[in-house]
N, CA, C and O atoms as a GROMACS GRO file, in nm:
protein
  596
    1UNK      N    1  -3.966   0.923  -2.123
    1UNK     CA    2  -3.856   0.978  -2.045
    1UNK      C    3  -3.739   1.009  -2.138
    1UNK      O    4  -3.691   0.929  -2.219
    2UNK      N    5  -3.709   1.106  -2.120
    2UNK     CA    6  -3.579   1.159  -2.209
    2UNK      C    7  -3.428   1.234  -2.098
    2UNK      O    8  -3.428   1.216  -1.976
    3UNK      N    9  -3.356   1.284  -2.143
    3UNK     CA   10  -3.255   1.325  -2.106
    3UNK      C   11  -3.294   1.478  -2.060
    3UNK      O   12  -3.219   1.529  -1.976
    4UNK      N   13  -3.392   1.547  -2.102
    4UNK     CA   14  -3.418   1.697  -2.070
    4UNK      C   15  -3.540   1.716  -1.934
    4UNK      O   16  -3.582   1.819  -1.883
    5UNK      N   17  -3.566   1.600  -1.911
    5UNK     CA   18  -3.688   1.600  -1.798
    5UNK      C   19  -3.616   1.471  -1.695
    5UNK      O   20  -3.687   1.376  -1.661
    6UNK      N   21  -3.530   1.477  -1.669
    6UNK     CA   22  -3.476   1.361  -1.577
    6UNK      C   23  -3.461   1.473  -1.427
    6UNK      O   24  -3.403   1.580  -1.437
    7UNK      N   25  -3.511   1.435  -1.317
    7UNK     CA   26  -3.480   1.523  -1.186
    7UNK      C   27  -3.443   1.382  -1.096
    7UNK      O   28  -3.453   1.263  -1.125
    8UNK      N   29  -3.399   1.447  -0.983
    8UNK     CA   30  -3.366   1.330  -0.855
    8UNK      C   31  -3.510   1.334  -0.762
    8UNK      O   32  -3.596   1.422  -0.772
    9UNK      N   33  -3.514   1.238  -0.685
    9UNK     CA   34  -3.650   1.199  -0.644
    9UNK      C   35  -3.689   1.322  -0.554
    9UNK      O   36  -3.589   1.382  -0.514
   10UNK      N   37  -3.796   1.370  -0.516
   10UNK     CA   38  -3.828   1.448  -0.414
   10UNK      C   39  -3.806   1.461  -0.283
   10UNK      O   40  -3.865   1.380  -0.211
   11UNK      N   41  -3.718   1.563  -0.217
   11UNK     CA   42  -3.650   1.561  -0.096
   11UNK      C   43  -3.506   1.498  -0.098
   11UNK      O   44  -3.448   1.506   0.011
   12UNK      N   45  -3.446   1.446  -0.186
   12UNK     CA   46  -3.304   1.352  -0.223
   12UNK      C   47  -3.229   1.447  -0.180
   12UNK      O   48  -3.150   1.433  -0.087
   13UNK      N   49  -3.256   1.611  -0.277
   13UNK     CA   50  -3.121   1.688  -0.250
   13UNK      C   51  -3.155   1.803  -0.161
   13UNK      O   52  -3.273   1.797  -0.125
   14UNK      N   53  -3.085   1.912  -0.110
   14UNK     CA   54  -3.089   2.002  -0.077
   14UNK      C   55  -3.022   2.067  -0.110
   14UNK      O   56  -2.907   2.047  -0.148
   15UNK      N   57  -3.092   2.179  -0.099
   15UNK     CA   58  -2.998   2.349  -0.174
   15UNK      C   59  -2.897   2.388  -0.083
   15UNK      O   60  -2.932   2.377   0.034
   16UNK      N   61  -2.766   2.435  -0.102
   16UNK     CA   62  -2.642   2.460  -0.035
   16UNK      C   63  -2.710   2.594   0.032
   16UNK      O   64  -2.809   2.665   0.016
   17UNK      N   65  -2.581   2.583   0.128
   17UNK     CA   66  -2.636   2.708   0.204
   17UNK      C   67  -2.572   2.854   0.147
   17UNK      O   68  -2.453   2.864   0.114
   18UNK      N   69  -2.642   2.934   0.142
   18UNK     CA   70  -2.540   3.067   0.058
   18UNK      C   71  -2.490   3.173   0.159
   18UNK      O   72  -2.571   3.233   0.229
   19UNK      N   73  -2.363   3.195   0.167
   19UNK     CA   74  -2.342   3.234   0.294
   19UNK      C   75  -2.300   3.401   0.239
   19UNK      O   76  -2.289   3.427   0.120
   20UNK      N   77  -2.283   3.483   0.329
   20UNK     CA   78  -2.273   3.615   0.285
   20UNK      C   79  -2.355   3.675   0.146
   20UNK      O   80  -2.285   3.740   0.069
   21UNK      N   81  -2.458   3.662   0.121
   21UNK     CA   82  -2.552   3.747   0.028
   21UNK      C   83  -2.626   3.785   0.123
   21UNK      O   84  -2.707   3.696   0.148
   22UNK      N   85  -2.642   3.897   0.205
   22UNK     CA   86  -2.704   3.948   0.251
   22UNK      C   87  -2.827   3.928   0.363
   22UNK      O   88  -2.909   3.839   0.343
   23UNK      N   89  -2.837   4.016   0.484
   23UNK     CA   90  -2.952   3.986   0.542
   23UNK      C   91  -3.068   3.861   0.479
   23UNK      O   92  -3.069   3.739   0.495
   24UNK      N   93  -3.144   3.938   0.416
   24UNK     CA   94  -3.251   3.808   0.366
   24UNK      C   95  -3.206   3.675   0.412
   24UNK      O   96  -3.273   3.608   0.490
   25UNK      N   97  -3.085   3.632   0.361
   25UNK     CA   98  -3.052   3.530   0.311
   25UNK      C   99  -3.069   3.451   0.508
   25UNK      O  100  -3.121   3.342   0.531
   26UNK      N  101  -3.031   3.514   0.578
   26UNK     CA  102  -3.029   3.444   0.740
   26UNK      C  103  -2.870   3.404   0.743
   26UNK      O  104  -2.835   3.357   0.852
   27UNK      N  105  -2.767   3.413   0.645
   27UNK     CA  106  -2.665   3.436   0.668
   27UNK      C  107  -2.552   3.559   0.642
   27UNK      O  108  -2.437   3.552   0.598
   28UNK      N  109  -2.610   3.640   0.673
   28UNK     CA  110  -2.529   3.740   0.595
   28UNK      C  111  -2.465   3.814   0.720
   28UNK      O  112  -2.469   3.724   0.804
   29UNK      N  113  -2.416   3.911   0.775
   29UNK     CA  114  -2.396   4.001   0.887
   29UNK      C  115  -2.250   3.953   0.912
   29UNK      O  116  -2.151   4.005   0.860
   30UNK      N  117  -2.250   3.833   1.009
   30UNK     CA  118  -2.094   3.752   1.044
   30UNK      C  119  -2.098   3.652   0.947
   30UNK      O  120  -2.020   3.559   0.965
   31UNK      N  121  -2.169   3.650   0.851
   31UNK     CA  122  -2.156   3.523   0.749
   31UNK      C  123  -2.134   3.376   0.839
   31UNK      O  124  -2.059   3.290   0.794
   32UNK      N  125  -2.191   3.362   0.944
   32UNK     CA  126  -2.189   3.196   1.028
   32UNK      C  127  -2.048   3.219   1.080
   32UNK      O  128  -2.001   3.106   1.087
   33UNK      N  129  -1.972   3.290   1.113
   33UNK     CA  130  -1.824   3.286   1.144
   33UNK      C  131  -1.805   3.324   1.287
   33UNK      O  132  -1.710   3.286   1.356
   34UNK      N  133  -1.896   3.395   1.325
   34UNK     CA  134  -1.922   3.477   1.474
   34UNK      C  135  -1.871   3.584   1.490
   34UNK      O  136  -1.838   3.635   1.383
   35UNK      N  137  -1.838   3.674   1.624
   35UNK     CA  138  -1.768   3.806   1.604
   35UNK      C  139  -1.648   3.804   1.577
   35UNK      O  140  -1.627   3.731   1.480
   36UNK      N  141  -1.512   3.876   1.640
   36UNK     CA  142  -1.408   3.851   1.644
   36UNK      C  143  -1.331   3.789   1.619
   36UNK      O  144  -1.372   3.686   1.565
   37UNK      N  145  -1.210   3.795   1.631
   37UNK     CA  146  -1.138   3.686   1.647
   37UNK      C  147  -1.068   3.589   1.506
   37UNK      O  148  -1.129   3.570   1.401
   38UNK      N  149  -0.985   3.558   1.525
   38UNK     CA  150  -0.908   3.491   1.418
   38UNK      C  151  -0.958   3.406   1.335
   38UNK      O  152  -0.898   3.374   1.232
   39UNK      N  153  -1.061   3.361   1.366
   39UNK     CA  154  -1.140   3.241   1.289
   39UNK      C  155  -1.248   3.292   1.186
   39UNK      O  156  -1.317   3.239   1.099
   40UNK      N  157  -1.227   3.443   1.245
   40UNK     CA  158  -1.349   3.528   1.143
   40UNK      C  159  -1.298   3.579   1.049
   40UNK      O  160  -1.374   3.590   0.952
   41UNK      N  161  -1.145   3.634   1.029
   41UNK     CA  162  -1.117   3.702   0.948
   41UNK      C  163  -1.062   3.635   0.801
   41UNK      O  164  -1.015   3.522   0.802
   42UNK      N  165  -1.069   3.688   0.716
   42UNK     CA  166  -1.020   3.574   0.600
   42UNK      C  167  -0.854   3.527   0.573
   42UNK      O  168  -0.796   3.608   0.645
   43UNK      N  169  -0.776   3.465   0.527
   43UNK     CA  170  -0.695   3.407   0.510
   43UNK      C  171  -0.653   3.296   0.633
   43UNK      O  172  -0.560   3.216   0.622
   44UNK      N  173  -0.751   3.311   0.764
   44UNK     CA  174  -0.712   3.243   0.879
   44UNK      C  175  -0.697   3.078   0.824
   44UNK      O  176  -0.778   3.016   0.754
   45UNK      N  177  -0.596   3.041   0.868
   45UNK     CA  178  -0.590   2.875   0.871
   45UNK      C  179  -0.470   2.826   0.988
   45UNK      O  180  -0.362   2.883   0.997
   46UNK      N  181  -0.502   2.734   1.058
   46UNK     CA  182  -0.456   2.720   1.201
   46UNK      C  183  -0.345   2.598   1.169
   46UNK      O  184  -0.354   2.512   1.081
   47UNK      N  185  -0.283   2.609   1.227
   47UNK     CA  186  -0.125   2.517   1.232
   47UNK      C  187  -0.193   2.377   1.238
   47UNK      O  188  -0.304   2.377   1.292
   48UNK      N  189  -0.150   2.268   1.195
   48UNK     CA  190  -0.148   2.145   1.168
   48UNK      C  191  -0.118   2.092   1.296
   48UNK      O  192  -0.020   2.134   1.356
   49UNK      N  193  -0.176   2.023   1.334
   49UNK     CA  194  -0.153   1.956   1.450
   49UNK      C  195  -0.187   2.054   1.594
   49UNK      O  196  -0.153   2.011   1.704
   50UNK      N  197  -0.237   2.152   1.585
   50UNK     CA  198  -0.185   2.250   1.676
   50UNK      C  199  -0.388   2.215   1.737
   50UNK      O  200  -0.496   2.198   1.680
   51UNK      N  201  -0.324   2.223   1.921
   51UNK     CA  202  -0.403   2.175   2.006
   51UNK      C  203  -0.487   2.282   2.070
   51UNK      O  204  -0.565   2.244   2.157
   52UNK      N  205  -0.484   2.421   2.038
   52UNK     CA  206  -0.535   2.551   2.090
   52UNK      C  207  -0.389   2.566   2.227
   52UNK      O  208  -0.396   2.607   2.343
   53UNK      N  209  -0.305   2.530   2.172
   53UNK     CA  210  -0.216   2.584   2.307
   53UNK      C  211  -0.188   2.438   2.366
   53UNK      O  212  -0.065   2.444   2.378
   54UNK      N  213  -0.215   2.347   2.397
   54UNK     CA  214  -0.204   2.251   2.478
   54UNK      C  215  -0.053   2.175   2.372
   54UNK      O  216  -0.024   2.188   2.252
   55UNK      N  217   0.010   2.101   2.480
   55UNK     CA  218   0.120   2.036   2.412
   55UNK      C  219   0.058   1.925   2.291
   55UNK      O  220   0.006   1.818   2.325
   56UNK      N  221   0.069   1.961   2.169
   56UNK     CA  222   0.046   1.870   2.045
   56UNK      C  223   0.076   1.696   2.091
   56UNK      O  224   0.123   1.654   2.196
   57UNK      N  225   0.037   1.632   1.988
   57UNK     CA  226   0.044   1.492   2.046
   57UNK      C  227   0.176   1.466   1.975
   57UNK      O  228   0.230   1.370   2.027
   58UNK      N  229   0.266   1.530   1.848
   58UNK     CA  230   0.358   1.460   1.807
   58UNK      C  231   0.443   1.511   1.867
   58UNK      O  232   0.550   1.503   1.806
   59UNK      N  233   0.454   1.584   2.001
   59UNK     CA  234   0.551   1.648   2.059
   59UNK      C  235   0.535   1.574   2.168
   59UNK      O  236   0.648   1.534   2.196
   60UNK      N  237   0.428   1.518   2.275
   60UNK     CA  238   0.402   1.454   2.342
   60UNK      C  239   0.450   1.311   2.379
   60UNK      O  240   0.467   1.261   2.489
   61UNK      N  241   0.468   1.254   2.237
   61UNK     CA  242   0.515   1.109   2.198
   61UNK      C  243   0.691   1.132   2.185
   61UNK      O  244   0.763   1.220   2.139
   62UNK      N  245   0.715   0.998   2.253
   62UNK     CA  246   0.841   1.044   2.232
   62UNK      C  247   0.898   0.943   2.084
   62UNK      O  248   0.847   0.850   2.020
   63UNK      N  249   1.072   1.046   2.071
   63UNK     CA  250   1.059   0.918   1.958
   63UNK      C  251   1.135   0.810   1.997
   63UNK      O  252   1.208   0.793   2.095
   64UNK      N  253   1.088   0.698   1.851
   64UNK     CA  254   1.191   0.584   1.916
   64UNK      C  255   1.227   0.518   1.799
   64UNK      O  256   1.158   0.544   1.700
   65UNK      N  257   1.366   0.396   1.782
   65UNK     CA  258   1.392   0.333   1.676
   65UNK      C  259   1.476   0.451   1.594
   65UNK      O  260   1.513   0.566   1.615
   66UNK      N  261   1.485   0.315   1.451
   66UNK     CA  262   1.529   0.382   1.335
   66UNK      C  263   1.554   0.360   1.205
   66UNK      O  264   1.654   0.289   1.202
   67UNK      N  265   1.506   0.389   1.062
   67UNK     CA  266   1.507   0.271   0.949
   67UNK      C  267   1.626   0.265   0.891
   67UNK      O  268   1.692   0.366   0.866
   68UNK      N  269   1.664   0.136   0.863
   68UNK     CA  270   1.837   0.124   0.809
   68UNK      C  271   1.852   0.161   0.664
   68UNK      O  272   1.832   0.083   0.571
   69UNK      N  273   1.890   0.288   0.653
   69UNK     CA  274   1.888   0.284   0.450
   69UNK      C  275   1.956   0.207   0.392
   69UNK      O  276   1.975   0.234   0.273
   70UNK      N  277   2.026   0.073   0.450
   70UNK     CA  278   2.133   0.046   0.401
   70UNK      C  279   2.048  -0.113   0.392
   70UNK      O  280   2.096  -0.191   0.309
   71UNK      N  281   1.933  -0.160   0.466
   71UNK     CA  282   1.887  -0.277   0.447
   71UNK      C  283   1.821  -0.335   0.310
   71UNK      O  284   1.721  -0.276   0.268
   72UNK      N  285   1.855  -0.413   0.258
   72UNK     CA  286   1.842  -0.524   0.156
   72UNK      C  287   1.668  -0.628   0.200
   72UNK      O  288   1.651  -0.721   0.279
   73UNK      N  289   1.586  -0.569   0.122
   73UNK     CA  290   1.439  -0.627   0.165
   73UNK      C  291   1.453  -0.744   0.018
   73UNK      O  292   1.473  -0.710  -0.099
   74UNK      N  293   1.439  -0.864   0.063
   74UNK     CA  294   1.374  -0.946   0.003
   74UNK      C  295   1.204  -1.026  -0.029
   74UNK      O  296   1.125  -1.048   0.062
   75UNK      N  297   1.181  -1.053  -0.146
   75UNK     CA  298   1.046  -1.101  -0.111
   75UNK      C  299   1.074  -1.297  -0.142
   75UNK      O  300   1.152  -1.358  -0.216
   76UNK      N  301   0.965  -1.343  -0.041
   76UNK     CA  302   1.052  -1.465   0.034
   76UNK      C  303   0.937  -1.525  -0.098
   76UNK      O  304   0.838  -1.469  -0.145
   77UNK      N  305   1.012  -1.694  -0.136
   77UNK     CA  306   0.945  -1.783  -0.227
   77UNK      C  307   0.978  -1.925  -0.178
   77UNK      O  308   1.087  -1.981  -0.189
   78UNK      N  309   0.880  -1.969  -0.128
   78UNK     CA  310   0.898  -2.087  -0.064
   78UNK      C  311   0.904  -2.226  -0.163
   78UNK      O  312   0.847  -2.209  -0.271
   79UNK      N  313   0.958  -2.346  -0.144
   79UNK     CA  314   0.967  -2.424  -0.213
   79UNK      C  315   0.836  -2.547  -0.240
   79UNK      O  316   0.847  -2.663  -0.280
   80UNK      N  317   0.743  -2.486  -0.210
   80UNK     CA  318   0.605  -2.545  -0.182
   80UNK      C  319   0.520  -2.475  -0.314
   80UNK      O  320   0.448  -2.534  -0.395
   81UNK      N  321   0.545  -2.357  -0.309
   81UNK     CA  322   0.484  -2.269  -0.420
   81UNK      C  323   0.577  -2.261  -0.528
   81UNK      O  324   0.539  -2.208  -0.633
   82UNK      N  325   0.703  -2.310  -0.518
   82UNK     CA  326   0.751  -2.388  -0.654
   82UNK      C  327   0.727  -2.500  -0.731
   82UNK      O  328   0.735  -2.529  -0.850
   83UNK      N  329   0.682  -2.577  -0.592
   83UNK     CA  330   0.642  -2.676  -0.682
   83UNK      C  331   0.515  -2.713  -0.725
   83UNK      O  332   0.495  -2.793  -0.817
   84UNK      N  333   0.402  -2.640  -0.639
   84UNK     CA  334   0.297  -2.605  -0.681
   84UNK      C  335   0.288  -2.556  -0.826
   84UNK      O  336   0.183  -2.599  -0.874
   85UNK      N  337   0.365  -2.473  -0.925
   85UNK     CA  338   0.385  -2.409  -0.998
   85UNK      C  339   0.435  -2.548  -1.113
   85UNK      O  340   0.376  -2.567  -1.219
   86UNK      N  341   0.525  -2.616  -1.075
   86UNK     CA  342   0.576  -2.702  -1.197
   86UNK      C  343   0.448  -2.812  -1.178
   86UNK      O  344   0.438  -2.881  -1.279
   87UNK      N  345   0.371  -2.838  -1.098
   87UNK     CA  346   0.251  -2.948  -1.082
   87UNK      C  347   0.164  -2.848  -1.175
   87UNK      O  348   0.109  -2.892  -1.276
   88UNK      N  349   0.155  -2.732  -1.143
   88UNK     CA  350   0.012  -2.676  -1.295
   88UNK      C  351   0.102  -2.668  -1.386
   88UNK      O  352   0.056  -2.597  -1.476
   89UNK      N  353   0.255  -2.717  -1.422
   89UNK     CA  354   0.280  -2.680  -1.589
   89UNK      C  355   0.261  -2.538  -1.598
   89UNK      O  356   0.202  -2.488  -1.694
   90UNK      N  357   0.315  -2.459  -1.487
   90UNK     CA  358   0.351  -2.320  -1.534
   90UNK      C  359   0.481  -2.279  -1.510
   90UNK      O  360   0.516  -2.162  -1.524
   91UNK      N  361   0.566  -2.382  -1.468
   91UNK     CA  362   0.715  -2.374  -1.519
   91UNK      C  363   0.776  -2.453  -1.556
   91UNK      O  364   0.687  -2.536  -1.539
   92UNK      N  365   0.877  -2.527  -1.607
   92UNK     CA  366   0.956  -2.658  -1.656
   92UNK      C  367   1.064  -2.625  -1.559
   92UNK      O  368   1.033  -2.561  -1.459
   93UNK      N  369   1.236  -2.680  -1.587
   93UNK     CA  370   1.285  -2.736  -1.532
   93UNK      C  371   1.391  -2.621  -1.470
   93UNK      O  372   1.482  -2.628  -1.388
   94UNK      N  373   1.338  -2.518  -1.545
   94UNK     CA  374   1.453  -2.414  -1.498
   94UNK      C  375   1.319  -2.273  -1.439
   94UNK      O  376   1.203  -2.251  -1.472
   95UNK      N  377   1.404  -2.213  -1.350
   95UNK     CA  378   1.275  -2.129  -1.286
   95UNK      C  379   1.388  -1.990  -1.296
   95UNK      O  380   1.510  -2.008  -1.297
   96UNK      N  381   1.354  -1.917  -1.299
   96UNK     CA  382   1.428  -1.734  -1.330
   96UNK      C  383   1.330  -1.640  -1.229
   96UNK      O  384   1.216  -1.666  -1.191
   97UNK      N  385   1.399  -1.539  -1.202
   97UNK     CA  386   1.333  -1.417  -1.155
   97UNK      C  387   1.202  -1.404  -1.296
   97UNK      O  388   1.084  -1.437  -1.281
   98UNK      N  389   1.245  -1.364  -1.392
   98UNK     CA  390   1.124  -1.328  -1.480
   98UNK      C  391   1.022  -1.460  -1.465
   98UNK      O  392   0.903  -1.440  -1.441
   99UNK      N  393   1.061  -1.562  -1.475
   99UNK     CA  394   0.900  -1.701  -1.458
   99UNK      C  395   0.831  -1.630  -1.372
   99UNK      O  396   0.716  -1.611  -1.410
  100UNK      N  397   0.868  -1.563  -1.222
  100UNK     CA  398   0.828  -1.563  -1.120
  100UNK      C  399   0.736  -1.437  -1.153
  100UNK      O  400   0.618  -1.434  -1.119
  101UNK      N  401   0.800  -1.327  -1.225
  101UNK     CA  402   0.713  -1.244  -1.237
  101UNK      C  403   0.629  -1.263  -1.338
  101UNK      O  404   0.530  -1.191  -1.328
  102UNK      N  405   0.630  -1.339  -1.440
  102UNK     CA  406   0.508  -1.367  -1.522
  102UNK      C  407   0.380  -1.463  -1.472
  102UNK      O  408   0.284  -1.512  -1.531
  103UNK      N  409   0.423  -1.464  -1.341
  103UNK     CA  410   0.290  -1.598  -1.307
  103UNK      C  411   0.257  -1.533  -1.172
  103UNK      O  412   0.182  -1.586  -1.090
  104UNK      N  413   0.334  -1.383  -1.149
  104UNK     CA  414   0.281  -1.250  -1.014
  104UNK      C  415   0.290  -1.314  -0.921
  104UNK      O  416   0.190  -1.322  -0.851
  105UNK      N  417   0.414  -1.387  -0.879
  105UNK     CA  418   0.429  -1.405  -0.742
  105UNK      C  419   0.542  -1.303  -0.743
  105UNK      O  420   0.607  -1.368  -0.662
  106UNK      N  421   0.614  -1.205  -0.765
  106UNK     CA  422   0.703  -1.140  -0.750
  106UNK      C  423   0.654  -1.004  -0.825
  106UNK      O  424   0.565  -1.027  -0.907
  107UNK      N  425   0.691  -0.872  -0.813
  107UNK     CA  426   0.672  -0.764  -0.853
  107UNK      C  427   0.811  -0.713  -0.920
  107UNK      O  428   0.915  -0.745  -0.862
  108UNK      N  429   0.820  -0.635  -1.043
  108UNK     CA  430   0.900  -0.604  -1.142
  108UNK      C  431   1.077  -0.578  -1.028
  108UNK      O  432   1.183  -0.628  -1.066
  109UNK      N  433   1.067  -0.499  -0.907
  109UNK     CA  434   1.133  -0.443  -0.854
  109UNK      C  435   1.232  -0.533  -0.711
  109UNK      O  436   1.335  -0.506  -0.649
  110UNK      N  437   1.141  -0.639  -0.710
  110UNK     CA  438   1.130  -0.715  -0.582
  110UNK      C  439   1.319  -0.840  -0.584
  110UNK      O  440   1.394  -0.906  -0.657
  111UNK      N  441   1.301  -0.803  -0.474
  111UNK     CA  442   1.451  -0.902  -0.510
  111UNK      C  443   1.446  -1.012  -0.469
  111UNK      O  444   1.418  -0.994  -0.351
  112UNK      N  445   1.460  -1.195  -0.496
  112UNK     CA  446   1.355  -1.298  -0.396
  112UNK      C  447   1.490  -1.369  -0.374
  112UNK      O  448   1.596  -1.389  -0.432
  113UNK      N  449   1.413  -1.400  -0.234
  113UNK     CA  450   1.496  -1.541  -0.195
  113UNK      C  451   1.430  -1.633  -0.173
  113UNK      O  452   1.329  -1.612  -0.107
  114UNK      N  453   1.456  -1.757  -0.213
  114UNK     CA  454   1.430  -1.896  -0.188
  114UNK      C  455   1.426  -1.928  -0.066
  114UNK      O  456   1.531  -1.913  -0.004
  115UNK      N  457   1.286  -1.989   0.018
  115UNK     CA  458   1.313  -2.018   0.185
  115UNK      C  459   1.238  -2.180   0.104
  115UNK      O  460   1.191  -2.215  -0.005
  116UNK      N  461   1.270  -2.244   0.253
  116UNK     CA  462   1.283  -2.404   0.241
  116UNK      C  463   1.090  -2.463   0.299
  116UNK      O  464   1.043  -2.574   0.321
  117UNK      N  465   1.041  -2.351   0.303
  117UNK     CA  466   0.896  -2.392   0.362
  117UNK      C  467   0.827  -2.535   0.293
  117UNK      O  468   0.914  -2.521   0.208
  118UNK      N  469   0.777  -2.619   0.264
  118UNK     CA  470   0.729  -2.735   0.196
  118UNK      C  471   0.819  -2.802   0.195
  118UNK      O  472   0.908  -2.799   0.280
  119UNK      N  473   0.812  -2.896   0.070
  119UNK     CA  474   0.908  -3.027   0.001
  119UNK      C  475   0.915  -2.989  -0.126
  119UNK      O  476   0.808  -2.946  -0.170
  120UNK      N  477   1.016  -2.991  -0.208
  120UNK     CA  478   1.001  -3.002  -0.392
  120UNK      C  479   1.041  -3.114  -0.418
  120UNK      O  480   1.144  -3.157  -0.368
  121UNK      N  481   0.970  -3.180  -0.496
  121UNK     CA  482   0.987  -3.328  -0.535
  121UNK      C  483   1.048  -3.291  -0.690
  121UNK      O  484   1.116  -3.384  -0.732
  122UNK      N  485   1.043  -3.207  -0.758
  122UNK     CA  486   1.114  -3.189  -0.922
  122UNK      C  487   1.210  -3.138  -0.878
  122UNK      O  488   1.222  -3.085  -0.767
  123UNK      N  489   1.324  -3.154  -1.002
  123UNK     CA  490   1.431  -3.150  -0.992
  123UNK      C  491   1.436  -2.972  -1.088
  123UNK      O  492   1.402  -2.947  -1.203
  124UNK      N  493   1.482  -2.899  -1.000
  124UNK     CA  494   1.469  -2.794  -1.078
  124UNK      C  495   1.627  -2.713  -1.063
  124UNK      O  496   1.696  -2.712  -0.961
  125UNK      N  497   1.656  -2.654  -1.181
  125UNK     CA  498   1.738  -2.542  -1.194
  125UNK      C  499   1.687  -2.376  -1.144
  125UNK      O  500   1.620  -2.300  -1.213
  126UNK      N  501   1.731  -2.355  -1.034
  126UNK     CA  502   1.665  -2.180  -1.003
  126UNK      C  503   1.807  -2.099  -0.984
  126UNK      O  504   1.917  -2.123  -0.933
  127UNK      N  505   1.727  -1.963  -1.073
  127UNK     CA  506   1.858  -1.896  -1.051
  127UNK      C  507   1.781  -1.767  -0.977
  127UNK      O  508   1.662  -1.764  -1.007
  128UNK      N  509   1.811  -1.693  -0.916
  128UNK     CA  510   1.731  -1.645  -0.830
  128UNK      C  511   1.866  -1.525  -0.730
  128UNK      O  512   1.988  -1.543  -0.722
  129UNK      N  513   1.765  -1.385  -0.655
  129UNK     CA  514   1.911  -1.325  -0.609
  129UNK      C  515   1.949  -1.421  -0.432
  129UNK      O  516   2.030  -1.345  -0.377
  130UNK      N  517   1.931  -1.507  -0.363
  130UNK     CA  518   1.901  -1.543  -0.264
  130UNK      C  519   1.897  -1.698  -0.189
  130UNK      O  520   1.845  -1.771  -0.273
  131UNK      N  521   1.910  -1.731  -0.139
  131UNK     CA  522   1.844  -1.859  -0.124
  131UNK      C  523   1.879  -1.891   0.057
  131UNK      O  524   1.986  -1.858   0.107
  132UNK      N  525   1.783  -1.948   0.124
  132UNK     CA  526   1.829  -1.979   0.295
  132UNK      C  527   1.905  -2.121   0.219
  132UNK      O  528   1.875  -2.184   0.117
  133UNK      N  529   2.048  -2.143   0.348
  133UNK     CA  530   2.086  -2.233   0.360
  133UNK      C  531   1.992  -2.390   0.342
  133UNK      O  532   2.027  -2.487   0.274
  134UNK      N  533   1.900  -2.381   0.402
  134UNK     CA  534   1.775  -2.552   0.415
  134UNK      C  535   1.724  -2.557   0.260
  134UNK      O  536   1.729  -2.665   0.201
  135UNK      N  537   1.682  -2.458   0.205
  135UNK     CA  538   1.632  -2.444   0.046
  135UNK      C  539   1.736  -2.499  -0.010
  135UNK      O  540   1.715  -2.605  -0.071
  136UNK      N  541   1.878  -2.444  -0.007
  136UNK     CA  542   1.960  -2.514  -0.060
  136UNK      C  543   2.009  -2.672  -0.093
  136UNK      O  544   2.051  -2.725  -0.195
  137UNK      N  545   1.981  -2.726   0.052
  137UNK     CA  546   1.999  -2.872   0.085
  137UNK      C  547   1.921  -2.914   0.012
  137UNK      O  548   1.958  -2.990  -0.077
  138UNK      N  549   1.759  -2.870   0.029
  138UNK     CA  550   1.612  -2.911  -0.026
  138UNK      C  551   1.594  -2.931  -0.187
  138UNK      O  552   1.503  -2.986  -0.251
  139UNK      N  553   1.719  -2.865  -0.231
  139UNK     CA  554   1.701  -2.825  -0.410
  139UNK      C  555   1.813  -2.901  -0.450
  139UNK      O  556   1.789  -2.957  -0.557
  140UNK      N  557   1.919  -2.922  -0.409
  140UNK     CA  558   2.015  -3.031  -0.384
  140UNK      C  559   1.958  -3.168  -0.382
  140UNK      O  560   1.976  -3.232  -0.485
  141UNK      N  561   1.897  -3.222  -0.290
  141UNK     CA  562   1.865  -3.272  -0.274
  141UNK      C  563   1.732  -3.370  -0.345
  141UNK      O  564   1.694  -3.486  -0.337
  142UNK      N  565   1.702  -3.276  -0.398
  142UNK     CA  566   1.571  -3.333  -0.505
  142UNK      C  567   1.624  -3.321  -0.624
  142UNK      O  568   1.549  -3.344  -0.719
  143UNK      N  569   1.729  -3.292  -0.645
  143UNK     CA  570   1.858  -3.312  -0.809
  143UNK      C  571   1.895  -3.197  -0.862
  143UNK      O  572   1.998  -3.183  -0.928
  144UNK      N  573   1.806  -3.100  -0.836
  144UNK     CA  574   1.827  -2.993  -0.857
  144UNK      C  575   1.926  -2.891  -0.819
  144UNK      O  576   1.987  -2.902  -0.712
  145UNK      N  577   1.948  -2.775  -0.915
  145UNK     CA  578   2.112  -2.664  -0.834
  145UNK      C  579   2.012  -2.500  -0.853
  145UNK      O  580   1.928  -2.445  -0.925
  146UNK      N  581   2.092  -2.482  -0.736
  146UNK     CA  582   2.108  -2.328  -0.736
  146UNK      C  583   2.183  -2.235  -0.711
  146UNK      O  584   2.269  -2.220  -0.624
  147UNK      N  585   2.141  -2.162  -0.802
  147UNK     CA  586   2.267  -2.059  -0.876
  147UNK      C  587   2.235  -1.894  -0.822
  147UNK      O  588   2.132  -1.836  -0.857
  148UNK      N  589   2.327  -1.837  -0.744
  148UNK     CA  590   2.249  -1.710  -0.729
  148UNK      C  591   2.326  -1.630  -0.790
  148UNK      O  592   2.444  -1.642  -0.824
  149UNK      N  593   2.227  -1.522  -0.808
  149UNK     CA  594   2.250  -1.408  -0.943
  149UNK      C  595   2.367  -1.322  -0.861
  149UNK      O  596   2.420  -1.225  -0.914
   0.00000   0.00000   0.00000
């Protein structure tokens, strides 16, 4: 077996259909398009969304709501998965936006706040853009301060 005699198994493929070469071919005359009409002639392409006439569905729906350009999205870091993190010795005593993104709990762009979910038993320094009020107590509280950026 070589590279010049390799085929696909028998019956695998089929030959495309060739449309407009002529009678013989069983497509040629309306080329599969039918008589008349807009769908036969060439450059036809039909409006997006468009229902043959009937009211479209994004016209149908009404709208609703609205997104605030002005909202501030944080990505949340709980104090459970901090300390998960200093128990494997993948942070020491001080924790930064960059720790967070070198160990991909945070993305280059992401802005985090500290929420109080778990217990932290180490005493840690975080400086961070964020923090809920209870995280605060919680990081306080286990000896640790936080500092927001």
């Amino acid at each position: 077996m070589s590279l010049n005699n390799l085929k696909p198994a028998a019956g695998s493929t089929k030959s495309t259909k060739r449309i407009a070469r002529g009678q013989g071919s069983g497509h040629g005359g309306t080329s599969t398009r039918g008589h008349n009409g807009a769908k036969s002639r060439s450059g036809y392409s039909r409006k997006i969304g468009f229902e043959g006439g009937q009211m479209p569905l994004q016209r149908r729906v009404p709208k609703f709501g609205f997104r605030n350009m002005n909202r501030v999205e944080y990505k949340g870091v709980n104090l459970d998965l901090l300390q998960a993190l200093v128990d494997n010795k993948k942070i020491k005593d001080t924790v930064s936006v960059q720790d967070l993104r070198d160990n991909g709990i945070v993305s280059n762009n992401d802005l985090v706040k500290v929420l109080a979910k778990g217990e932290l038993k180490a005493k840690l320094s975080i400086e961070v853009h964020a923090f809920s009020k209870t995280a605060i107590a919680a990081i306080e509280a286990a000896g640790g301060e936080a500092k927001t950026l």
